[in-house]
Structures are given as C-alpha cells and as structure tokens.
C-alpha positions as CSV (number, residue, x, y, z in Angstrom):
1,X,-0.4,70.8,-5.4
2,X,-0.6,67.1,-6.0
3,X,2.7,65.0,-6.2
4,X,1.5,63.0,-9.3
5,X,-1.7,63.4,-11.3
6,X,-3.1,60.9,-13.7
7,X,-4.4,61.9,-16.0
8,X,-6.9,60.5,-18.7
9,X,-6.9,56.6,-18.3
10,X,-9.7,53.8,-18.2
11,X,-9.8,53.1,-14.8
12,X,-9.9,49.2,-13.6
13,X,-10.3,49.3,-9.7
14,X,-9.8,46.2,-8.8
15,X,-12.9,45.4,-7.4
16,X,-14.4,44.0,-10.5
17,X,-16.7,46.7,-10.9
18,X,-17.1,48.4,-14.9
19,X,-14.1,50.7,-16.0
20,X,-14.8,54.3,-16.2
21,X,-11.8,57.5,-17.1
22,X,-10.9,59.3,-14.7
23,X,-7.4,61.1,-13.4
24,X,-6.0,59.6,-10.3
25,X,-4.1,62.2,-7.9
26,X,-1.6,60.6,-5.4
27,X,0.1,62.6,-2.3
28,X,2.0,61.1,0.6
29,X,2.0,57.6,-0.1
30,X,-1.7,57.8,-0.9
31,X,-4.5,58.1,-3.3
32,X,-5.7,61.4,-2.6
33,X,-8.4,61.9,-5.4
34,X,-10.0,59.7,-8.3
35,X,-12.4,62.3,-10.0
36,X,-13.6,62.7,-13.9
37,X,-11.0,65.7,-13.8
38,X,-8.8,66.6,-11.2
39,X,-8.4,70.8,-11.3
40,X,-5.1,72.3,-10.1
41,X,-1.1,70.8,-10.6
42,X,1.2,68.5,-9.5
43,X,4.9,68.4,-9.3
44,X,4.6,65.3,-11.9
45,X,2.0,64.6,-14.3
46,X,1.7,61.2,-16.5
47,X,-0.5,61.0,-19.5
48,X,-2.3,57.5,-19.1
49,X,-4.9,58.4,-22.5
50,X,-5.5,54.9,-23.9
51,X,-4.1,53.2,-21.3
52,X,-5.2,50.9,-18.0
53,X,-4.9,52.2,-14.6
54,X,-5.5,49.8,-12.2
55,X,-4.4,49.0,-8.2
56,X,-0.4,47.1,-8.4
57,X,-0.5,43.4,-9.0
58,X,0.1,41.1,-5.9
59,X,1.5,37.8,-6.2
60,X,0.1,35.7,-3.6
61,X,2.8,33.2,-4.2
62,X,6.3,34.3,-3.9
63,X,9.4,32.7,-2.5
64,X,11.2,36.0,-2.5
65,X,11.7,35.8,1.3
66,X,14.2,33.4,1.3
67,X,16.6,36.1,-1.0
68,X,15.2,39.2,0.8
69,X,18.0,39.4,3.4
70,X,20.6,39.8,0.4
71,X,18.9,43.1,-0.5
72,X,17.5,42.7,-4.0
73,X,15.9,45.5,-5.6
74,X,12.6,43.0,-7.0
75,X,13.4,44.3,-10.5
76,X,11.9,41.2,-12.0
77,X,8.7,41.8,-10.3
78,X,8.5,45.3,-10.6
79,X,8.6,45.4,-14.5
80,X,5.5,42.6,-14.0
81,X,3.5,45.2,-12.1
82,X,4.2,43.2,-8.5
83,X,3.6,45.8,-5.9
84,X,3.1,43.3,-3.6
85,X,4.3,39.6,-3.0
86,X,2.9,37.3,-0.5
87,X,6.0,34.7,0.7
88,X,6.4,32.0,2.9
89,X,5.1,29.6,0.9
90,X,5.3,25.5,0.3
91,X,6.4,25.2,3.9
92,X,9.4,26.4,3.3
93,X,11.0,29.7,4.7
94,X,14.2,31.2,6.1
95,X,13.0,31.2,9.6
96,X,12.8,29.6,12.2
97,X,16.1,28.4,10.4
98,X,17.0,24.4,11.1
99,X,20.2,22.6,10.4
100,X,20.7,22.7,6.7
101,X,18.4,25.1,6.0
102,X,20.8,28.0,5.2
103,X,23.3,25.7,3.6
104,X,23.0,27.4,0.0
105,X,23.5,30.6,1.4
106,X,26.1,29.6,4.0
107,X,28.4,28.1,1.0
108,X,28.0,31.3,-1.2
109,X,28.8,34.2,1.5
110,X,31.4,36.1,3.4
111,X,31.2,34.5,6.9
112,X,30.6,37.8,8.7
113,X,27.6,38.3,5.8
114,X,26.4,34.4,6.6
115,X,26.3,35.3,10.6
116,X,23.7,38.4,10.0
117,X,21.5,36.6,8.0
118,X,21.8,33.7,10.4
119,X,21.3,35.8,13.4
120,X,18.1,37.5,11.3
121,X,17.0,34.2,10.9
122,X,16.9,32.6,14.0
123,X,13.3,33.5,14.8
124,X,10.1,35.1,13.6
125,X,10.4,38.1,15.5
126,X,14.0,38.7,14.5
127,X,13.8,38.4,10.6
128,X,10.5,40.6,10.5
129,X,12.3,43.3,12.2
130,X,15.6,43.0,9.8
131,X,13.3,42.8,7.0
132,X,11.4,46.3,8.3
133,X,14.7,47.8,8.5
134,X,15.4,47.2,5.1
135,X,15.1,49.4,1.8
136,X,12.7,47.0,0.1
137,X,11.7,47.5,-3.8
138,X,8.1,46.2,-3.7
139,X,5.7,45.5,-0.5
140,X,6.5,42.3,1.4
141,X,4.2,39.9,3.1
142,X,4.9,36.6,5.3
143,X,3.9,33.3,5.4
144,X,4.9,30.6,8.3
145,X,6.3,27.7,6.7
146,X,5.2,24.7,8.3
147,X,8.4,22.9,7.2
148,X,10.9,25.5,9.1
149,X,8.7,25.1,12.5
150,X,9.0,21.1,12.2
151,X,12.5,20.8,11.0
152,X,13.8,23.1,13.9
153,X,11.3,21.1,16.7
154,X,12.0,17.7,15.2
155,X,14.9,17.9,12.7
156,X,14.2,15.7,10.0
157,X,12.1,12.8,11.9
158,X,9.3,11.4,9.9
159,X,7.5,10.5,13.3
160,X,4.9,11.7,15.1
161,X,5.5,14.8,17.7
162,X,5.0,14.3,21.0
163,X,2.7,16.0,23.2
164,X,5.3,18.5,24.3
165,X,7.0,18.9,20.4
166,X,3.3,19.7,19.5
167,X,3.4,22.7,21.9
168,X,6.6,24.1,21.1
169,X,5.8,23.9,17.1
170,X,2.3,25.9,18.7
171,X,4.5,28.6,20.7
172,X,6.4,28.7,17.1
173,X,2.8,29.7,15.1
174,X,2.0,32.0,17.9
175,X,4.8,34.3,17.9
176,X,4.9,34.4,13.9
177,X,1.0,35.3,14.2
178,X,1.5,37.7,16.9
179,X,4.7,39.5,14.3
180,X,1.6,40.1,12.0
181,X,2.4,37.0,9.6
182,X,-0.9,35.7,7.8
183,X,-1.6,32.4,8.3
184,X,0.7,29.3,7.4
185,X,1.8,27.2,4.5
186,X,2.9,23.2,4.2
187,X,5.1,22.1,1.0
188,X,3.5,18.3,1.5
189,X,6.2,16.6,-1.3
190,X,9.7,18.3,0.6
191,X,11.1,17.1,3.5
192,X,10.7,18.1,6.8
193,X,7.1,19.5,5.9
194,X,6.3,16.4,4.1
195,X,6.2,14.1,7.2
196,X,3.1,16.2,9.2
197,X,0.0,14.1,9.1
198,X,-3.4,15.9,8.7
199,X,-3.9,15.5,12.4
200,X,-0.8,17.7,13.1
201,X,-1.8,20.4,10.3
202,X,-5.2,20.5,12.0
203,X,-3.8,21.5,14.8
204,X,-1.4,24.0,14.2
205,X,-4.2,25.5,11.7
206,X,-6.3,26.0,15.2
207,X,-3.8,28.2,16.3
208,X,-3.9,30.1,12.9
209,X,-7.5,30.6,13.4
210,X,-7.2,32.2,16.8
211,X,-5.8,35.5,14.9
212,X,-7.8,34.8,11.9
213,X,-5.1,33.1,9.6
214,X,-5.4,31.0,6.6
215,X,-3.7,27.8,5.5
216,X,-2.3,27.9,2.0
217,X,-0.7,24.5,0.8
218,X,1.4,22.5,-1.2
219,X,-0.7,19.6,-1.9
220,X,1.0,16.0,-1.2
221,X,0.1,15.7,-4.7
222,X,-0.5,17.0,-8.3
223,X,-0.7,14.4,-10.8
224,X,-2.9,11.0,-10.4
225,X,-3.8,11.6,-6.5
226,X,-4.5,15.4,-7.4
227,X,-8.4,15.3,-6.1
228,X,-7.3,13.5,-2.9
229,X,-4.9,15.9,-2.1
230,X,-7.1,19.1,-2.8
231,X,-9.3,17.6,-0.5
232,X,-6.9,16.9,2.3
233,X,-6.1,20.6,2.2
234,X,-9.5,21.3,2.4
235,X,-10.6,19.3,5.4
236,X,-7.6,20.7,6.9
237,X,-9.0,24.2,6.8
238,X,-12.4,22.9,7.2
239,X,-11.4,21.7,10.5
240,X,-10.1,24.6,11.5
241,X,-12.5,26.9,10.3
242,X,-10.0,28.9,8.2
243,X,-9.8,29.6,4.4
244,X,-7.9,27.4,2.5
245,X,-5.8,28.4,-1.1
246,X,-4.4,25.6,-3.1
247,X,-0.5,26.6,-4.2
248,X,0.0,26.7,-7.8
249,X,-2.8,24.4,-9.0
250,X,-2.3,22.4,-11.6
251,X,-2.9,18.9,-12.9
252,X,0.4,17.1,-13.9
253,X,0.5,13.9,-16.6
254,X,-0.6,13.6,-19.4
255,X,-2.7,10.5,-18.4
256,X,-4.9,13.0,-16.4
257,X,-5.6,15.5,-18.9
258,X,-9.1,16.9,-17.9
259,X,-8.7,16.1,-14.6
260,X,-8.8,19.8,-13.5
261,X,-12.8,20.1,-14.1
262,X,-12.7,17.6,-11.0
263,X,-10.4,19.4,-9.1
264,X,-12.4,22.8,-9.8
265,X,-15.4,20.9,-8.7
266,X,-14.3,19.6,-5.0
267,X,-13.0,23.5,-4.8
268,X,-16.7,25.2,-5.6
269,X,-18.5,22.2,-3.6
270,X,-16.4,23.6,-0.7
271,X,-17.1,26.7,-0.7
272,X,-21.3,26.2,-1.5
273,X,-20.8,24.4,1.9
274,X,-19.4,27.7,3.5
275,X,-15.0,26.8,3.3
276,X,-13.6,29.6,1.6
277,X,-11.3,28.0,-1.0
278,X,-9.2,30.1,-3.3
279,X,-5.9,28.9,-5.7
280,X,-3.0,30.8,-6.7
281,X,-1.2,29.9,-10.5
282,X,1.3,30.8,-12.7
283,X,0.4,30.3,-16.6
284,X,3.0,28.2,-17.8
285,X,3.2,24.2,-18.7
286,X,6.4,23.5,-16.9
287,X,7.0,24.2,-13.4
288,X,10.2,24.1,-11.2
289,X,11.2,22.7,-8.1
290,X,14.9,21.7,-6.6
291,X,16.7,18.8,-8.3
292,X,16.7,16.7,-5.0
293,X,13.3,17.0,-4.4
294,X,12.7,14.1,-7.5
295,X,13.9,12.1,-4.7
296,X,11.2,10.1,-2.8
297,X,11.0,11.7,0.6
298,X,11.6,8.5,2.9
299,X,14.9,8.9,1.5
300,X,15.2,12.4,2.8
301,X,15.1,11.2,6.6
302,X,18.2,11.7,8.1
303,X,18.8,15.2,6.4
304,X,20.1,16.1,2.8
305,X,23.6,15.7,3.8
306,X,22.8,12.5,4.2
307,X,20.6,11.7,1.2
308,X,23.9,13.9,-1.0
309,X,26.1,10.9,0.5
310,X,24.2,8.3,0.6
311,X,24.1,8.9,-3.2
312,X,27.6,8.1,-3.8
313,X,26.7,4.5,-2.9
314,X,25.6,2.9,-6.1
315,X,23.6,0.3,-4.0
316,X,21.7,3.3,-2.6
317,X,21.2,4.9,-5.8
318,X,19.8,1.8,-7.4
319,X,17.1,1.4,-4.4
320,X,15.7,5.6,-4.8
321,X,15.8,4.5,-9.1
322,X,13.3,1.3,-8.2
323,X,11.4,3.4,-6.1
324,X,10.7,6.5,-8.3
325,X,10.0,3.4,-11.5
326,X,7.8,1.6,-9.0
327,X,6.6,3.3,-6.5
328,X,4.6,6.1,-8.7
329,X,1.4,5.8,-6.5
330,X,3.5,6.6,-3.3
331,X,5.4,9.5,-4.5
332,X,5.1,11.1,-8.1
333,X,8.5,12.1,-8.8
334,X,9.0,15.0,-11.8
335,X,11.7,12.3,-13.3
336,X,8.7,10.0,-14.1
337,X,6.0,13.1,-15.1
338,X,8.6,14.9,-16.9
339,X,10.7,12.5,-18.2
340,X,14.6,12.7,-19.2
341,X,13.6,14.9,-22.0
342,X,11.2,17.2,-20.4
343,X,13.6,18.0,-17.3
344,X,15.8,21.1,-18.0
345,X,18.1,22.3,-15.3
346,X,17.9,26.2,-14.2
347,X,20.6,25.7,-11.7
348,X,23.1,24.2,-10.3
349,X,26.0,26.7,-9.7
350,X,28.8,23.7,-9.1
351,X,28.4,22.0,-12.6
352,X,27.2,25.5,-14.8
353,X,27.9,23.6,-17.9
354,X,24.4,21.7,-17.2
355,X,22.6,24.9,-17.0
356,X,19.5,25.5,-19.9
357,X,20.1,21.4,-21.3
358,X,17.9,18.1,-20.1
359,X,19.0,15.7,-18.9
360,X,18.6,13.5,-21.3
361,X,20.8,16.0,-23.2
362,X,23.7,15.7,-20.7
363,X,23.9,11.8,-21.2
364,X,24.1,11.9,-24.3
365,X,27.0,14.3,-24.5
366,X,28.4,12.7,-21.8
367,X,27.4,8.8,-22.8
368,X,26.3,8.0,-19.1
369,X,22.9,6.7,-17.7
370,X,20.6,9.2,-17.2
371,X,20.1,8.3,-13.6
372,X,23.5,8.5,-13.1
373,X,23.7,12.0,-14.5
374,X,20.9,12.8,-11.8
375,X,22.9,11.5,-8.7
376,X,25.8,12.9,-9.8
377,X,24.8,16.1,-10.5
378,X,23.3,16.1,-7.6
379,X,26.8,14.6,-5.1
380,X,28.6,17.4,-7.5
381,X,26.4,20.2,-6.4
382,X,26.0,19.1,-2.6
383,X,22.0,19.0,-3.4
384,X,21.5,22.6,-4.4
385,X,20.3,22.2,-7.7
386,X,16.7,23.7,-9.9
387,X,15.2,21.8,-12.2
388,X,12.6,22.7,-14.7
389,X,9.6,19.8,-15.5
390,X,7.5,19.9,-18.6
391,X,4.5,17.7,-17.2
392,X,1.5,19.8,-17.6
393,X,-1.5,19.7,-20.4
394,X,-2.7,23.3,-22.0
395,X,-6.1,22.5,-21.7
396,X,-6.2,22.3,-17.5
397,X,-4.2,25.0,-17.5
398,X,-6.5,27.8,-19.3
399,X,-9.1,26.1,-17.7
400,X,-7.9,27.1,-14.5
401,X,-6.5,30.3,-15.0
402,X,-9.7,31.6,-16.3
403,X,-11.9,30.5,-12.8
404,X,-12.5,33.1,-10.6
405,X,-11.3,31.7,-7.8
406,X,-8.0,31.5,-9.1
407,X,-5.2,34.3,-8.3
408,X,-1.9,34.9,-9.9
409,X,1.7,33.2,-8.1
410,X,4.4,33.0,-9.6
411,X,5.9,31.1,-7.3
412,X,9.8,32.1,-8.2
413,X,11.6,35.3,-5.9
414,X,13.6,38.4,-6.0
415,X,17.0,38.2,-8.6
416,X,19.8,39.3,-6.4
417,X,21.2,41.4,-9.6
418,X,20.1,42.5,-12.7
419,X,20.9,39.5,-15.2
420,X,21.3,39.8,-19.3
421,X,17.9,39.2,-20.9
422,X,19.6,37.3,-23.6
423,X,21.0,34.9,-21.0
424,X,20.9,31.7,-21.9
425,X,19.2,29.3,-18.7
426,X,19.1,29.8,-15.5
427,X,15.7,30.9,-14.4
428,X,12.2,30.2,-15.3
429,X,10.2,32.9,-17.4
430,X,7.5,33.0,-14.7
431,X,10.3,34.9,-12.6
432,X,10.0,37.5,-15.1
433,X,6.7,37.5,-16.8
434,X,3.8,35.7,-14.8
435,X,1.8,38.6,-14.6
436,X,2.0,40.0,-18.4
437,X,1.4,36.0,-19.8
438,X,-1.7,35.8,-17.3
439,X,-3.4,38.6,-18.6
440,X,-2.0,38.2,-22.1
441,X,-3.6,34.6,-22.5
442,X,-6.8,35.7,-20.5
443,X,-7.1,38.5,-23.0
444,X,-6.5,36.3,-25.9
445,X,-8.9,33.4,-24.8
446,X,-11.2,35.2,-24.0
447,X,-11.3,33.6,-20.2
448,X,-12.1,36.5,-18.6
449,X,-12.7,39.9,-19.0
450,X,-10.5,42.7,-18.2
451,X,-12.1,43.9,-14.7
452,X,-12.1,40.2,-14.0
453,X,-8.7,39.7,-14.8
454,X,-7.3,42.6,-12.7
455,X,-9.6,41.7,-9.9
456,X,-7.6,37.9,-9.4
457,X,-4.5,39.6,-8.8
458,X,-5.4,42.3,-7.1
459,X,-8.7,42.6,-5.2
460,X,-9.4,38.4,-4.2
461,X,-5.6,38.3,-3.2
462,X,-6.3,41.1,-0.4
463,X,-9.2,39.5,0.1
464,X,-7.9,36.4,1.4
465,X,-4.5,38.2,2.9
466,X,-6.3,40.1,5.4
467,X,-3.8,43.3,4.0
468,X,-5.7,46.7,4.0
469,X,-5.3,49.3,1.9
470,X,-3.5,47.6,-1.4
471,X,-5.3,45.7,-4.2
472,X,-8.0,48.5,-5.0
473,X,-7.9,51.6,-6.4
474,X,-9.8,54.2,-3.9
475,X,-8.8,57.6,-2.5
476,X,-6.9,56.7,1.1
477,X,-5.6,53.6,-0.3
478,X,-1.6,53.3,-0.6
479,X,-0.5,54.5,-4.0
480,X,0.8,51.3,-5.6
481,X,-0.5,51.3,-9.5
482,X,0.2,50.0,-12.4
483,X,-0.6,51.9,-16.0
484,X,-0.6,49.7,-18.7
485,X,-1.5,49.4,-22.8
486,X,-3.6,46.1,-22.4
487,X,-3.7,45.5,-26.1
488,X,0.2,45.5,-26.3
489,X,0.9,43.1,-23.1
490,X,3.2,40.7,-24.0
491,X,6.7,38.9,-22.6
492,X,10.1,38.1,-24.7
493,X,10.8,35.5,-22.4
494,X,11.1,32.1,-22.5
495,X,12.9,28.7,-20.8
496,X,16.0,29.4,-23.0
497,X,16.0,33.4,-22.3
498,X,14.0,33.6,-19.3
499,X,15.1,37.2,-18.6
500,X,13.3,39.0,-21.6
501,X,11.7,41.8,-21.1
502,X,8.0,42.6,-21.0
503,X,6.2,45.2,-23.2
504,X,2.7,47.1,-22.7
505,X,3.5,48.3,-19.0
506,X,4.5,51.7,-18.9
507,X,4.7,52.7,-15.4
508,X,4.5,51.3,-12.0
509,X,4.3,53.0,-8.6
510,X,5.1,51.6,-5.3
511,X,3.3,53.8,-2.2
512,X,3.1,57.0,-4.6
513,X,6.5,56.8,-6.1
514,X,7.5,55.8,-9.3
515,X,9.3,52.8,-9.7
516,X,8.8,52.0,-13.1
517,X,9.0,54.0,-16.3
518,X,8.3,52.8,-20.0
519,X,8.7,49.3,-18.8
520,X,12.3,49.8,-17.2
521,X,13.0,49.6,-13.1
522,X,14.4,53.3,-12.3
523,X,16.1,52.7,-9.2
524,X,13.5,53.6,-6.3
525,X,12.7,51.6,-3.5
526,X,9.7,52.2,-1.7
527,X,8.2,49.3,-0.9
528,X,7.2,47.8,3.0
529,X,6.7,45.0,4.9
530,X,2.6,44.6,5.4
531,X,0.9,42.5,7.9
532,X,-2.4,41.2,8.9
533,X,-4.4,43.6,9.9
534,X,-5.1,42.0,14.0
C-alpha cells in the first residue's frame, strides 16, 4: 500500500518535455511510481482529473534566511507552490554576522532569544547546523553573501583588502562551500558588499569554482548603466569559469524602456561563447528594497549608525539630497527612479502610521519637504525601514519573464505569523503570489507554454543549484508536488492588500506529505535543508 496515490492528472514533469496523464504514487518521502494507472491502495488518495501535476516550484531568489532562525512556518510560500527556496542572496545574509548586522532583530527580541540567534549566527558551520535542527515548512537552500564575509573581515571600509584580509574572506568561502552552500552572491548597490571591486569578486569566485559554485548577483546597476553591469557579472564568472544568474533582472526608468532586448542580448552572446548565464525575476513593476539604501553608498562608510546620525545634521542631509539630484550617473537612487509619488513604504515598525502611503503622501499630510520626511523617517526608525519603488516599464518586464533563461525569485522571505489578507501595507504581493502571477501572465500572453513555464521554476533552477532529486517529477525523486487548475491561477493581492490569497492551487506536498489543501497551509512541516551535491 501506497501512502498517497494521484490519481488522473496531466502530468508536467518539469523537464520541459510534453504532458501526458498519469497517477503519481508517493511512499517515504519519495516518488515511488508514475504509471498510466497505478493498481492497488493507498492510505490517501487525491483526485487530480483536470488538473496540473507538476515537480514543487523553487524560488531561486529568496531572502527567507535571514527570518528562518525565528521559526516561520513559510505559509506565504507554501500556498505559491514553493517547495523550495534558494537564499542567501544580494550579498546579504545572517552569517558570518558583522556589527550591525543583527540590529533589527537585536531591537525586536528577548535578550536570551537575541543570544541564540547570535550564537547561530556567528559562522557558516553554526547556522547550517541550527537551521538542520529545525522543523522547517518548505526545503531550504544557502547562499554566501559576499557582503556578510566583507563586513565581518573589513567592517564597513570601502578600501581595498589586503593580502592577508583577502585570505581570511577566502578561509570564509571555503568553510561555507565545504557546509554544502552553493556558490556566492554580491548585492553591488548596499553597503559593505558594494565596496568589492571586480578584482576581489574574481577572486573569491575562484574559490567558488573549486567545489563547483556559481555566482549569482546583484548588479551595481539597473537603470541607465544596466548593460554595463550585466556584463561585469558576467566577466566575473567568466573569469572564474562558473555560471553566472543575474538577481531579479529588470530594467528600471522609464528613459530606458526597451532596453531589456540589450540586456537579453549580452546574456545569450555569453552563453554562445560557452558562460552559462541564467536570471531569476519576480513579475511585478515595483520592486522593494530598505529605505536607507536610497542613500548613495559613500555615505554608508562608517556603518549605518553612523549614516542614521549623521542624518540629523541638516548640513549632512543637504549634501546625500545634492548627491542623489546630481549624481544620478554614480548611484541611481530609487528616490530619483521612483520618484516621491511612486515610493510607498511597506515598513518601518517605529512610525506605523507611514505604512501603505508615499511619500509624497506623508508631506503633504504633514506639510514638510519630502526629503525631510525621508531622513526623518529614517533617524525615527534607527534605518530599519522598506520601501516599495514603482520604476519599471511592462514591456521589459514580459519580455523577460517569457525568455527561457529566466527563473522565478521572488526575492521577499518567510512571514514570521500568519497576517490578515485584508491588511492594509506592509508587504509586497510578490511575498505572497510570485509564482501564481508568473504563470498567470505567461499563460495569458502567451510567452510561453505550459511545460515551459513549469520548467523555469522548477527544472533550470536545479539545474543551476546543483540540488538533486527536486525540480522534476520521476520515481526516486523527493515527493515535493504541486497540483494545480492552470486555467483558474490567479492572486487577490496587491500593494495595498498584499496578503490575498491565491486561487487555482489545490494541493502541495513537501517530501510526500501534504502541506497544502484547497489552497490553505494545513499545519505540516516537512521541509529540509538541501545542499550541493560535492
């Protein structure tokens, strides 16, 4: 007897390869059988007739690490199909921790609560194995963020590392590598990771490609200086003889609307010349970052307590306003793409009033300069503030999300509890719903088809992971599916309810256990943490 038979669906493998019906048998953890019929019982059968079956979605570009610790159930990515999420990313993660880089959870937690997770985080080795001893919702997979490795070797310098700094930040790669980690990140517009040269990230990319790593990055830039910066990344893994995936590609400005059809270009003339070059995306026109990061980073040196005070100094504050006006071509702040109007805050915990208005909202209620309302915001929230930044065209966006070398990110983590879905602000629908709108406007475009679809967030993402045994559907592969009603996939959320709930996926398993039923998280947690296969 089978645990869970099912039975009657189209299955979509994952692969890419033409649909076919079959039932799908799972035992222990694993797919046991895919046959036209499957003879015999199970202890739980689920009629998929007229439905999807395909392999669980992964998000290749999730930032649910830094909340894992905290023990989240990854609702929010559950009821989205997420089996799997790939962390780590824009160079920034919760270990090697830094000074300041816990300082949002060291001001929102019991002390004794604080010390564990600051104990877990002290090294690679230690938050992989508090992570593994964890009951996790979905599968986990990590990252090295750049930006943690240089800001605890060099703080927040902006220099050059020396010949011995260089090593240390090498010994740093190597035991993350070695703790089955898959290859590194950089977040090239925050501070610390910001201040690495391409030199440096060539380097530390060598040691990635001793245990057959990749690099996936956070360009230095998305709007005018977009090309450039795709091709930095590239030369960087070109280098280093290691694939390369551009973090939530997209072209920002209006001025550069079409823009993306170059971008695509440098990414397939890379790989005809042998780089492997994939891009992860989520499929909305706004994106989200924190607050401080509108700030140019030369003003981060020093650390963000720093920056926070030096912001109460209106002399201060009038030099970072001339730079962002002025100094567009050396850092493209979201204040200037986004404008006053366009920037909606999703948190700031200190000043909760602000939450779901723009800025340029907030001045006018509160007849002050805008800029002010920034700093201030900023001084009153001690830097730990989201914003939200409507600076992207439609067209670059479908045109990216239908190539296929793009994967699905969503680039947002885990929801420490379960929140309203007719809250108002406060989150990003992409924390929600990536994976419902990416195949909802694929389907309705008519970008890609549906095996082609499934494939980019299941079987290229394991592809360039390195993760066995998730991402297609075969017998011996873990159990993580998704059945779903692809005609009916569609998301209630938006940026003023971003906690809506999704329709068309009916059920989700994690390693053969049901996790999701009629759309809803049930409770079970049965996910792992994965690593590179070595």
């Amino acid at each position: 007897m089978y645990e869970i038979i099912i039975r009657g669906g189209t299955v979509v493998d994952g692969t890419g390869a033409p649909r076919y019906r079959a039932d799908v048998a799972v035992q222990d953890g694993k797919i046991a059988k895919i046959a036209p019929h499957i003879e015999g019982e199970a202890q739980r059968e689920i009629d998929a007739s007229g439905k999807i079956v395909s392999p669980g979605f992964i998000d290749y570009h999730s930032h649910s690490d830094n909340t894992i610790l905290l023990g989240p159930d990854a609702y929010n990515y559950l009821e989205q199909g997420v089996t799997t999420e790939i962390t780590g990313q824009c160079g920034t993660a919760p270990a090697p921790s830094y000074p300041g880089s816990l300082k949002e959870l060291e001001g929102s937690l019991p002390p004794e609560e604080y010390q564990r997770i600051e104990k877990a985080c002290d090294s690679f080795r230690s938050f992989i194995d508090a992570v593994s001893a964890m009951e996790l919702g979905n599968n986990i997979a990590f990252y090295i963020g750049q930006g943690n490795v240089r800001g605890r070797v060099m703080g927040f310098d902006d220099g050059k590392p020396t010949p011995e700094q260089m090593e240390e930040m090498k010994q740093w790669f190597r035991q993350a590598m070695e703790c089955g980690y898959l290859g590194f990140t950089t977040g090239l517009v925050y501070a610390p990771s910001v201040y690495a040269s391409e030199e440096e990230l060539v380097e530390l990319a060598k040691v990635v490609g001793e245990y057959g790593g990749s690099y996936a990055s956070h360009i230095r830039g998305e709007s005018d200086n977009v090309v450039e910066s795709v091709e930095e990344a590239i030369r960087v893994g070109e280098k280093a003889g290691i694939p390369v995936i551009i973090s939530h590609l997209k072209v920002i400005g209006k001025q550069n609307e079409g823009l993306s059809q170059k971008v695509l270009q440098v990414i397939e003339e890379a790989n005809a010349r042998g780089v492997k070059v994939r891009a992860d995306q989520y499929p909305y026109l706004a994106g989200s970052a924190p607050f401080l990061s509108c700030i140019p980073p030369k003003f981060h040196v020093g650390g963000e307590d720093q920056l926070v005070e030096n912001l109460k100094d209106p002399a201060f504050r009038k030099k970072v306003t001339d730079s962002i006006q002025n100094e567009y071509q050396e850092f493209a702040s979201n204040l200037i793409d986004a404008g006053f109007q366009g920037t909606l805050m999703a948190g700031c915990a200190k000043t909760p009033q602000y939450v779901g208005k723009t800025i340029a909202q907030i001045a006018e209620e509160e007849g002050k300069d805008p800029w002010d309302v920034c700093y201030d915001l900023l001084v009153a929230n001690e830097g730990v503030a989201q914003g939200i930044y409507f600076s992207q065209n439609e067209s670059d966006m479908l045109r990216i999300i239908g190539h296929p070398y793009v994967m699905g990110g969503s680039d947002w983590s885990n929801y420490g509890k379960h929140l309203d879905r007719n809250q108002v602000g406060g989150g990003h629908p992409r924390g929600t719903a990536t994976f419902i709108t990416r195949l909802a406007l694929l389907r309705d475009h008519g970008l890609q088809t549906l095996e082609q679809a499934v494939h980019s967030i299941t079987g290229l993402p394991v592809e360039m992971s390195g993760i066995e045994g998730i991402g297609v559907l075969r017998e011996g592969a873990h159990g993580d599916i998704c059945i779903f009603d692809y005609a009916k996939l569609s998301a209630d959320s938006d940026y003023i309810h971003p906690f809506g709930r999704n329709h068309g996926l009916d059920y989700v398993l994690v390693n053969g256990k049901v996790a999701v039923e009629d759309g809803l998280y049930n409770g079970v947690k049965n996910g792992r943490v994965l690593k590179k296969k070595q």
